[in-house]
C-alpha positions as CSV (number, residue, x, y, z in Angstrom):
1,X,0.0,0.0,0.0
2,X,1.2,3.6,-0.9
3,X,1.2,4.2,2.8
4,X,3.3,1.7,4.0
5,X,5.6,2.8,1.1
6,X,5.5,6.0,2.3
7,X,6.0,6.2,6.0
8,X,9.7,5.2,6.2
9,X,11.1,8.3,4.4
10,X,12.1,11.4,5.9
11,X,12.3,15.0,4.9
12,X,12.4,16.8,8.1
13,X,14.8,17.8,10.2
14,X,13.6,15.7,12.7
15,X,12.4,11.8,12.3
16,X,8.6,12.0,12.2
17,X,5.7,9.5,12.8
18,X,3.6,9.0,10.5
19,X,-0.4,8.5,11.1
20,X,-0.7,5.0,12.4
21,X,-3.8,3.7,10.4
22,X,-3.2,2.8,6.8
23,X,-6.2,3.5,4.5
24,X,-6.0,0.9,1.5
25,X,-5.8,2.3,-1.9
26,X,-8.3,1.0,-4.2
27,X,-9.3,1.6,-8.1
28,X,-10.7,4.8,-9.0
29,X,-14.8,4.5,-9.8
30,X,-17.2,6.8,-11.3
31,X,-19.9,8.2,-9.3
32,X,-22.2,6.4,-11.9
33,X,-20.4,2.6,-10.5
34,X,-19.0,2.3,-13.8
35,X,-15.1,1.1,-13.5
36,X,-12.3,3.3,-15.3
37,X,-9.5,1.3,-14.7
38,X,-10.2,-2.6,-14.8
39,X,-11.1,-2.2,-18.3
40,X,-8.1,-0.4,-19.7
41,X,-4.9,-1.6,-21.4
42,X,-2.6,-3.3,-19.2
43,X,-0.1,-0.4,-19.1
44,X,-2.6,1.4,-17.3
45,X,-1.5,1.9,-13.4
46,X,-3.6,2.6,-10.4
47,X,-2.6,6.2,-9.0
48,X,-2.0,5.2,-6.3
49,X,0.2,2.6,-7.2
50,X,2.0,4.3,-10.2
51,X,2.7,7.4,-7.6
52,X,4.6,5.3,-4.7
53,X,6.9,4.2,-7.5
54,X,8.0,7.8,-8.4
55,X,7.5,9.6,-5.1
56,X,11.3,9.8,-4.3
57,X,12.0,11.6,-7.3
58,X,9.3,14.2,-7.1
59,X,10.5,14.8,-4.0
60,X,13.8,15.7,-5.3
61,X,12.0,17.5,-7.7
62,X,10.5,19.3,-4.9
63,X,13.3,20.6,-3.2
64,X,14.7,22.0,-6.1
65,X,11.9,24.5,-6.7
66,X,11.8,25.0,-3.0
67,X,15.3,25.9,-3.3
68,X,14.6,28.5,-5.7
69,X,11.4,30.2,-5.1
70,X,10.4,33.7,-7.3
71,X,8.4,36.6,-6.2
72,X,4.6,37.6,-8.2
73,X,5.2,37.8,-11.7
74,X,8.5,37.5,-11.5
75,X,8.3,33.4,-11.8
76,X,10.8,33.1,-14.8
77,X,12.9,30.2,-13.7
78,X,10.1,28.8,-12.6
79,X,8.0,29.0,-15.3
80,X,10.7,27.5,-17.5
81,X,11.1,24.4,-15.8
82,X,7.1,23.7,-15.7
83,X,7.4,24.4,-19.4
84,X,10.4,22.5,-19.7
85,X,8.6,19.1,-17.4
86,X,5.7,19.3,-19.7
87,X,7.6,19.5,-23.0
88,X,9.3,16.6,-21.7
89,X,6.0,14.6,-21.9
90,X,4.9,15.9,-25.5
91,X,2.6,18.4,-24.0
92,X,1.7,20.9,-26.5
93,X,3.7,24.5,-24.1
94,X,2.7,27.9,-24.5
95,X,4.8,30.3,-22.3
96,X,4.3,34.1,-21.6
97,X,0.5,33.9,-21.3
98,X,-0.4,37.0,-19.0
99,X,3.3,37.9,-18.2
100,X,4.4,34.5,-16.9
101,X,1.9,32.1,-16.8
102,X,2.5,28.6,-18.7
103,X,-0.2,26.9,-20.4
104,X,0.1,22.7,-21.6
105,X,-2.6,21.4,-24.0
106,X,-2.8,17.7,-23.6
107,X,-5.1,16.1,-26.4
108,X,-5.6,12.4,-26.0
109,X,-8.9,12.1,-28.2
110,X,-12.2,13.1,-28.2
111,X,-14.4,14.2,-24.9
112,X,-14.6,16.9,-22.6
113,X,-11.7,19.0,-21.1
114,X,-10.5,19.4,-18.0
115,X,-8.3,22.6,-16.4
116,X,-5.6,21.2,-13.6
117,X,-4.0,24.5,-12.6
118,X,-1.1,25.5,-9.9
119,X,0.6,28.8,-8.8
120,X,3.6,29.6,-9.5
121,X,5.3,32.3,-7.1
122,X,6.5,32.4,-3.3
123,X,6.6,35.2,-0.7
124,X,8.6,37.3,0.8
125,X,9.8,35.6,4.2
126,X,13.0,34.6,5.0
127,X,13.2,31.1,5.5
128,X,13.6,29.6,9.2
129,X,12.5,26.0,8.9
130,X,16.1,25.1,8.9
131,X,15.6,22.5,6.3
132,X,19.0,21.1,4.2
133,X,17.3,22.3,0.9
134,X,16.1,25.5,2.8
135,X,15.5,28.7,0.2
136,X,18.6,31.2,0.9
137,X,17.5,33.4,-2.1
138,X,17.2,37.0,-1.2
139,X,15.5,40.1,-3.9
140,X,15.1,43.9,-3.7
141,X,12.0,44.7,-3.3
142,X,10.4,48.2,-5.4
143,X,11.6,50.2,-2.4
144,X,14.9,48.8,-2.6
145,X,15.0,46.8,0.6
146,X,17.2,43.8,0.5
147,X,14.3,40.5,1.3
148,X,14.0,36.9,1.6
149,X,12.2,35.1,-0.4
150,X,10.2,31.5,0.3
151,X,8.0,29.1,-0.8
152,X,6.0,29.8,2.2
153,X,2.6,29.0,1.1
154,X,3.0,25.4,-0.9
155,X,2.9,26.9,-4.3
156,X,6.2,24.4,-4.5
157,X,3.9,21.2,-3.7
158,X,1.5,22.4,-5.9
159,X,3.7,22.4,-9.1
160,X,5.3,19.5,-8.1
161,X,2.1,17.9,-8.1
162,X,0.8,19.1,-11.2
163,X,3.7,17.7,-12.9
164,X,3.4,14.4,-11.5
165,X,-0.3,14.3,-12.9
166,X,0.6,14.8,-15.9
167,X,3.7,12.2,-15.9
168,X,1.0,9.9,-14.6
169,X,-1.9,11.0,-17.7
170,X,1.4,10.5,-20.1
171,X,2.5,6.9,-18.7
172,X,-1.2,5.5,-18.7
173,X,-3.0,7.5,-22.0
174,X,-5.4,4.3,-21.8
175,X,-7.4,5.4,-18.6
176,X,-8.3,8.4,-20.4
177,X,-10.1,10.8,-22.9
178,X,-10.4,13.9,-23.6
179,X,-8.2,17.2,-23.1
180,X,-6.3,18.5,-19.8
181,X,-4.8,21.6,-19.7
182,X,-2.4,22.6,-17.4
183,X,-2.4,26.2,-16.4
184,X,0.6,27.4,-14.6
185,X,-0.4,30.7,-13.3
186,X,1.7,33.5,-11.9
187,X,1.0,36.1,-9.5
188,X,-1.8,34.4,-7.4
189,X,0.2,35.9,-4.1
190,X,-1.1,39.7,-5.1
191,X,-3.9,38.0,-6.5
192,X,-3.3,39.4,-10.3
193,X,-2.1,36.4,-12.1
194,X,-5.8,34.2,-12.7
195,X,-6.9,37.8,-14.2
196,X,-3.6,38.1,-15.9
197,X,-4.3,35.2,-17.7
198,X,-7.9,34.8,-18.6
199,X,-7.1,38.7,-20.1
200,X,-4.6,37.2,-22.4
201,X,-7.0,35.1,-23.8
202,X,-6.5,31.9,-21.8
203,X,-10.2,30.4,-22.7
204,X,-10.1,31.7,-26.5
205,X,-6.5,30.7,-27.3
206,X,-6.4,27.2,-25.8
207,X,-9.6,24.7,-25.5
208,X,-12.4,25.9,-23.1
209,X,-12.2,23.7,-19.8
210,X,-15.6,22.0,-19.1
211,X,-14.3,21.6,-15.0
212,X,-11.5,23.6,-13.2
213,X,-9.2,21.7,-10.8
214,X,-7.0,22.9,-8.2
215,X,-5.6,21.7,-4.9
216,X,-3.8,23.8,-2.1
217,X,-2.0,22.3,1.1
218,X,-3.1,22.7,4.6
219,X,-1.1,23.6,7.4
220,X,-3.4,22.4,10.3
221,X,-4.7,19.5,7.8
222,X,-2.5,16.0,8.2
223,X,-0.6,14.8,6.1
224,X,-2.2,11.7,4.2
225,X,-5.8,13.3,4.0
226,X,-8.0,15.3,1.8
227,X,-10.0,18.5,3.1
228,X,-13.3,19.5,1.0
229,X,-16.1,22.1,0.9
230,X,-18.8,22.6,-1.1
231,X,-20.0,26.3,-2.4
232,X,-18.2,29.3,-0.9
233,X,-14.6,28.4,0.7
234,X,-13.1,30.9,0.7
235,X,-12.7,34.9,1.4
236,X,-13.0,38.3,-0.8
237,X,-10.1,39.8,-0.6
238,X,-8.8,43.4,-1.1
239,X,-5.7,45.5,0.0
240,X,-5.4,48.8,1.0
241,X,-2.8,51.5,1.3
242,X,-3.6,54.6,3.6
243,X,-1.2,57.7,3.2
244,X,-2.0,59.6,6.2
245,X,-0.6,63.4,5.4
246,X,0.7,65.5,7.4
247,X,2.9,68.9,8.0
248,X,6.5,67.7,9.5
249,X,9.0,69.4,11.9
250,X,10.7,69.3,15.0
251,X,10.1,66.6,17.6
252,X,10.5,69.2,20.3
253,X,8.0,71.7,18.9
254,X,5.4,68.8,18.1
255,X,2.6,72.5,18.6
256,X,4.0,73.5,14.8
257,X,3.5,70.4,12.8
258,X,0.2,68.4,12.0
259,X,1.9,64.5,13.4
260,X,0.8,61.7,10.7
261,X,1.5,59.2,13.3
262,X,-1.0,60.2,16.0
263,X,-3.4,60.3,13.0
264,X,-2.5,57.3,11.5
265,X,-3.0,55.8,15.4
266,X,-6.2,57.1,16.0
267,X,-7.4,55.3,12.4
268,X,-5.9,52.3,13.6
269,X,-8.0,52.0,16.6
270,X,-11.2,53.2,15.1
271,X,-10.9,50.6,12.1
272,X,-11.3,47.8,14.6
273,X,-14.6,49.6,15.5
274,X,-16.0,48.6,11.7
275,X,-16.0,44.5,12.0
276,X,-17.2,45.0,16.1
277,X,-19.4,47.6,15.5
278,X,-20.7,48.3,12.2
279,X,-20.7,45.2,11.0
280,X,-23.1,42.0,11.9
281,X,-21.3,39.4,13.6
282,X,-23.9,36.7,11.5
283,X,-21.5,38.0,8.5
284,X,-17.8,37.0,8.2
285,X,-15.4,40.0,8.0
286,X,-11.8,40.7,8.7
287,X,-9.8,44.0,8.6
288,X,-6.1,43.8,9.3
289,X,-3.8,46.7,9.8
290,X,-0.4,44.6,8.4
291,X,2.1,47.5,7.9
292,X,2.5,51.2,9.0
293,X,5.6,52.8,8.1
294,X,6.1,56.6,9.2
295,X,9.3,58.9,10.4
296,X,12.4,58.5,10.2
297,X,14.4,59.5,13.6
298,X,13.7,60.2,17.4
299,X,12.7,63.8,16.7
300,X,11.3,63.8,13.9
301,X,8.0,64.6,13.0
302,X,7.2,63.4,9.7
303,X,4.9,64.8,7.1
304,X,3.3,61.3,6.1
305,X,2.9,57.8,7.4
306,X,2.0,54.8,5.3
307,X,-0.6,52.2,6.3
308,X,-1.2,48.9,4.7
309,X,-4.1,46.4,4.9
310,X,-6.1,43.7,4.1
311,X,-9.5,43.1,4.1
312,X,-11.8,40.1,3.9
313,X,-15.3,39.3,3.5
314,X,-18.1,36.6,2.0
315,X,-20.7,38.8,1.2
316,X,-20.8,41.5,-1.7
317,X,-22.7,43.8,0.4
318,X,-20.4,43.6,3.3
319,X,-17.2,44.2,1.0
320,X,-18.5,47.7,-0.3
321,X,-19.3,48.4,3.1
322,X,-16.3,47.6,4.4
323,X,-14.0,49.4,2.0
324,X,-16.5,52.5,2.5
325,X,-16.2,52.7,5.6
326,X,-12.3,52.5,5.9
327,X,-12.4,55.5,3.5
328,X,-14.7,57.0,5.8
329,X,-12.8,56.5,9.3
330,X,-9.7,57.7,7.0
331,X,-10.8,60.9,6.2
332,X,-12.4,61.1,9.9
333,X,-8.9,60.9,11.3
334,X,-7.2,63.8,9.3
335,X,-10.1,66.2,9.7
336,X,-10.1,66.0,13.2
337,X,-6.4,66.9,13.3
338,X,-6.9,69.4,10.8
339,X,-4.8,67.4,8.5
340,X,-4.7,67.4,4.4
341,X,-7.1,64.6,3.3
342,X,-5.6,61.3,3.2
343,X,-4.8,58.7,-0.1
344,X,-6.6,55.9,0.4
345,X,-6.2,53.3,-2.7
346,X,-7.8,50.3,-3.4
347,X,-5.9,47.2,-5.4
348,X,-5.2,43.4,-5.6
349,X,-9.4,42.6,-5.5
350,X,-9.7,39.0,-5.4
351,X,-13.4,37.1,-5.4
352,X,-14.9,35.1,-2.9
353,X,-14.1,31.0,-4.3
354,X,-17.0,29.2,-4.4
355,X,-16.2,25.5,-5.4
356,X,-19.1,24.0,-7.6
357,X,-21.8,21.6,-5.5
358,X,-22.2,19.2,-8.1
359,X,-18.5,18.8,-8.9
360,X,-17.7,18.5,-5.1
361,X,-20.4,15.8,-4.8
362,X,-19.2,14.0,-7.8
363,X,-15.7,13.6,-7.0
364,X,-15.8,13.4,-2.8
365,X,-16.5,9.5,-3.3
366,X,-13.6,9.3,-5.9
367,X,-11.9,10.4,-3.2
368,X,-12.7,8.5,-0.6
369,X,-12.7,5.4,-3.0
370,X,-8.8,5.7,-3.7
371,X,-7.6,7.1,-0.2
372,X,-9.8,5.2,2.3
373,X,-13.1,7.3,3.6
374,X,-11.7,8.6,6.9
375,X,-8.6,10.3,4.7
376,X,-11.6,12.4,3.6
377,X,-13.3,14.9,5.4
378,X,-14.7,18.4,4.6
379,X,-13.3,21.2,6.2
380,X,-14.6,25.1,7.1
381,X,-14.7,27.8,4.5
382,X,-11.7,29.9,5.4
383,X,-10.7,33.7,5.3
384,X,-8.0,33.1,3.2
385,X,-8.4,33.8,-0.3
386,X,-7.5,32.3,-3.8
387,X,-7.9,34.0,-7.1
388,X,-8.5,30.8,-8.6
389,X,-12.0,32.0,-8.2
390,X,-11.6,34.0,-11.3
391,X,-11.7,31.0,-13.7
392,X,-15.3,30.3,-12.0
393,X,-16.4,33.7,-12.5
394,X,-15.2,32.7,-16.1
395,X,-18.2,30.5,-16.5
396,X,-16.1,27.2,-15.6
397,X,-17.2,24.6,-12.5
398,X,-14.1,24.7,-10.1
399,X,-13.3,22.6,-7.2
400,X,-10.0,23.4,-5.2
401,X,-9.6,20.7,-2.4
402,X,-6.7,21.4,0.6
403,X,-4.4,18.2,0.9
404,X,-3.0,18.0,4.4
405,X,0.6,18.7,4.6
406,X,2.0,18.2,7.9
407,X,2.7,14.7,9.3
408,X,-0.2,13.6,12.2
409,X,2.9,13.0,15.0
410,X,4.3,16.5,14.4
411,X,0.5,17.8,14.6
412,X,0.2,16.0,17.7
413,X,3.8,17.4,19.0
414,X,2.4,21.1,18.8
415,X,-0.8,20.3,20.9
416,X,1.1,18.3,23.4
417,X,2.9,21.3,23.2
418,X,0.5,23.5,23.7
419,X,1.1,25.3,20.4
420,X,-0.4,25.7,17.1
421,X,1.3,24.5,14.0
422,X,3.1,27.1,11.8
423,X,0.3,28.9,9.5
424,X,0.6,29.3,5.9
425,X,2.8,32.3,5.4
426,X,4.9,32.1,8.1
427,X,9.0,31.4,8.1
428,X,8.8,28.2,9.8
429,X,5.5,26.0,7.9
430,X,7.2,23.1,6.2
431,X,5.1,20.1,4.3
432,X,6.3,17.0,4.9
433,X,6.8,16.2,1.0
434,X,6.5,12.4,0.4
435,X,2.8,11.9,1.9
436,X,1.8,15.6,1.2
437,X,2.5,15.1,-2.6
438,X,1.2,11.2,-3.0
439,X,-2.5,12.0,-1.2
440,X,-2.3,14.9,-3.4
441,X,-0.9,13.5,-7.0
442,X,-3.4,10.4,-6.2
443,X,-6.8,12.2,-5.5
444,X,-6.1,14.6,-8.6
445,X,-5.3,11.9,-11.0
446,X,-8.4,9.7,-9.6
447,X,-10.8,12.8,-10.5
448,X,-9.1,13.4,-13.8
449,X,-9.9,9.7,-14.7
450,X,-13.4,10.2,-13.4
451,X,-14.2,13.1,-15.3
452,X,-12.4,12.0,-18.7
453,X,-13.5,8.4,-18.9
454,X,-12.3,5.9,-22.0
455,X,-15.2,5.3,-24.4
């Protein structure tokens, strides 16, 4: 069974256990009972199976994009070696669609078409996970501070595993027909890249996908299982920069200047006021103050400080209210300091993902039938956000589905621990590759072969 295979290798630091009940792997079956795999030619290979074969060298695979993670829209080594791994597998490659973004037509007959996408780009966090293949690449950012950058958010998982479905579709074209296209999409950190894309002519240039697949890791998720939700899972998103203005001088003499700062502190306080206060607490809402940069000495006052933040919601209404109201409170906050009115912009808008019922209920049981029921549960929306929502806006089903990524005894380690596991994001969340990218390879094949089925 794939997980005995599995649960031997290491690619922590530390040794870790792995979960201690083995779910068999079976064949994939439609949702109509009618078997894919039995009937095609012998070359064809369970998923499961085929991917405990190959797992050690998409973990080295792995590491090396790990090791050499690229910021939004900047994904050009990145982008060559998807375009490269696909080429290698006779996969029709276009590169350069909306900036960076890669897109691989795979034909294989007549029938319907499916979209398997993954993001391309990392953050930037300096690394602390400590790992041997640990990213040690640093970039200037546009105001010319010296960053790390990481792989800090899976996107490295993710392309390994789109590149391992399609080495499986390649190996085994006898389970399957119909179209896949892989989409390898810049950007999604600043949420630009789906849109990038789509405006490039993605779904006029290459063959319109009749269902959109995605899958995304889960830090709090074990490793080995499958997380689900139907209809909305996930958050609107928007960012917003504040430039509170102000009229500088001496630190001393604070009775001659017009102090940004004590502005920009009184806003910070009074935006919390909008989720607790003007806001129902029925309707999900977030608004995070992330960044405020102002001054530049001890007695200084300056004439501007900068405010970052991000802002999350499910419902339409909410959003506009939301993003009114910060304007609002904004403009509050210099008036009553007799201040110039603030800039308060709006950018990186990213839509609420809802995954499509009926393509969640059809493949849930495809699930389940090739990992083992209990590997499959469904999860709560989150306030994270995706901007693969943009291809379902587009008109196309879409189901993204979080594959656990951290092994069960290093889960249970932080709550003996008292602690919470590293989020998304941060400098020290590290999947534990080999179970994180077989659970994930497996389940994506199996509803690939469910949704293009042999005639």
């Amino acid at each position: 069974m794939l997980h005995a295979i599995l649960k031997n290798q290491h690619t922590a630091p530390e040794a870790t256990p792995r979960c201690k009940t083995p779910a068999p792997l079976t064949v994939a079956v439609a949702t109509a009972g009618i078997l894919l795999i039995a009937a095609a030619t012998s070359r064809a290979e369970e998923p499961g199976a085929w991917v405990a074969g190959q797992v050690g060298a998409l973990v080295k695979l792995y590491q090396e994009l790990h090791r050499a993670p690229e910021l939004s829209f900047e994904e050009e080594q990145t982008a060559a070696r998807l375009a490269e791994e696909l080429g290698k597998l006779k996969i029709e490659v276009t590169p350069h669609v909306g900036k960076q973004g890669v897109v691989g037509v795979f034909k294989n007959g007549p029938g319907p078409t499916v979209l398997i996408r993954t993001d391309l780009d990392a953050l930037p966090v300096v690394e602390a996970t400590g790992l041997p293949y640990a990213s040690t690449v640093v970039k200037k950012d546009a105001a010319g501070n010296t960053r790390g950058v990481m792989h800090a958010c899976g996107h490295d998982i993710h392309i390994t595993s789109l590149i391992g479905v399609a080495r499986y579709l390649a190996a085994n074209k006898g389970a399957w027909q119909g179209t896949v296209v892989f989409i390898g999409q810049p950007a999604e950190e600043i949420g630009g890249g789906a849109l990038a894309m789509l405006d490039d002519g993605l779904f006029k240039r290459f063959p319109r996908p009749d269902f959109g697949l995605a899958l995304h890791v889960d830090a709090r998720l074990a490793a080995g299982k499958i997380g689900y939700r139907a209809g909305y899972a996930l958050a609107n998103v928007d960012s917003v920069d504040i430039t509170m203005k102000g009229k500088g001088g001496h630190g001393a003499y604070p009775h001659t200047t017009i102090d940004p700062i004590v502005q920009a502190a009184h806003l910070i306080v009074d935006l919390q006021t909008i989720v607790s206060r003007e806001n129902s607490p029925l309707e999900p809402a977030v608004v995070t103050v992330g960044s405020i940069h102002g001054g530049s000495k001890h007695n200084i006052i300056s004439d501007k400080c900068h405010l970052q933040l991000t802002v999350r919601s499910y419902n339409a209404a909410v959003r506009e209210k939301l993003l009114a109201a910060i304007k609002r409170k904004a403009l509050a906050a210099a008036a009553s300091a007799g201040a110039p009115e603030p800039v308060v912009e709006f950018s990186d808008a990213t839509p609420a993902m809802k995954n499509d019922e009926r393509l969640v209920e059809r493949l849930v049981p495809v699930f389940a039938r090739v990992l083992g029921a209990g590997r499959v549960v469904p999860v709560e929306p989150s306030m994270g956000g995706e901007d693969f929502s943009q291809y379902g806006n587009a008109g196309v089903p879409i189901f993204m589905f979080r594959v656990g990524s951290v092994d069960a005894g290093r889960l249970e380690g932080y709550a003996a621990r008292g602690e919470e596991p590293p989020s998304l994001h941060s400098p020290l969340y590290y999947p534990d590759p080999a179970e994180t990218l077989a659970t994930g390879i497996t389940a994506m094949c199996a509803a690939v072969l469910d949704l293009l089925p042999p005639k």
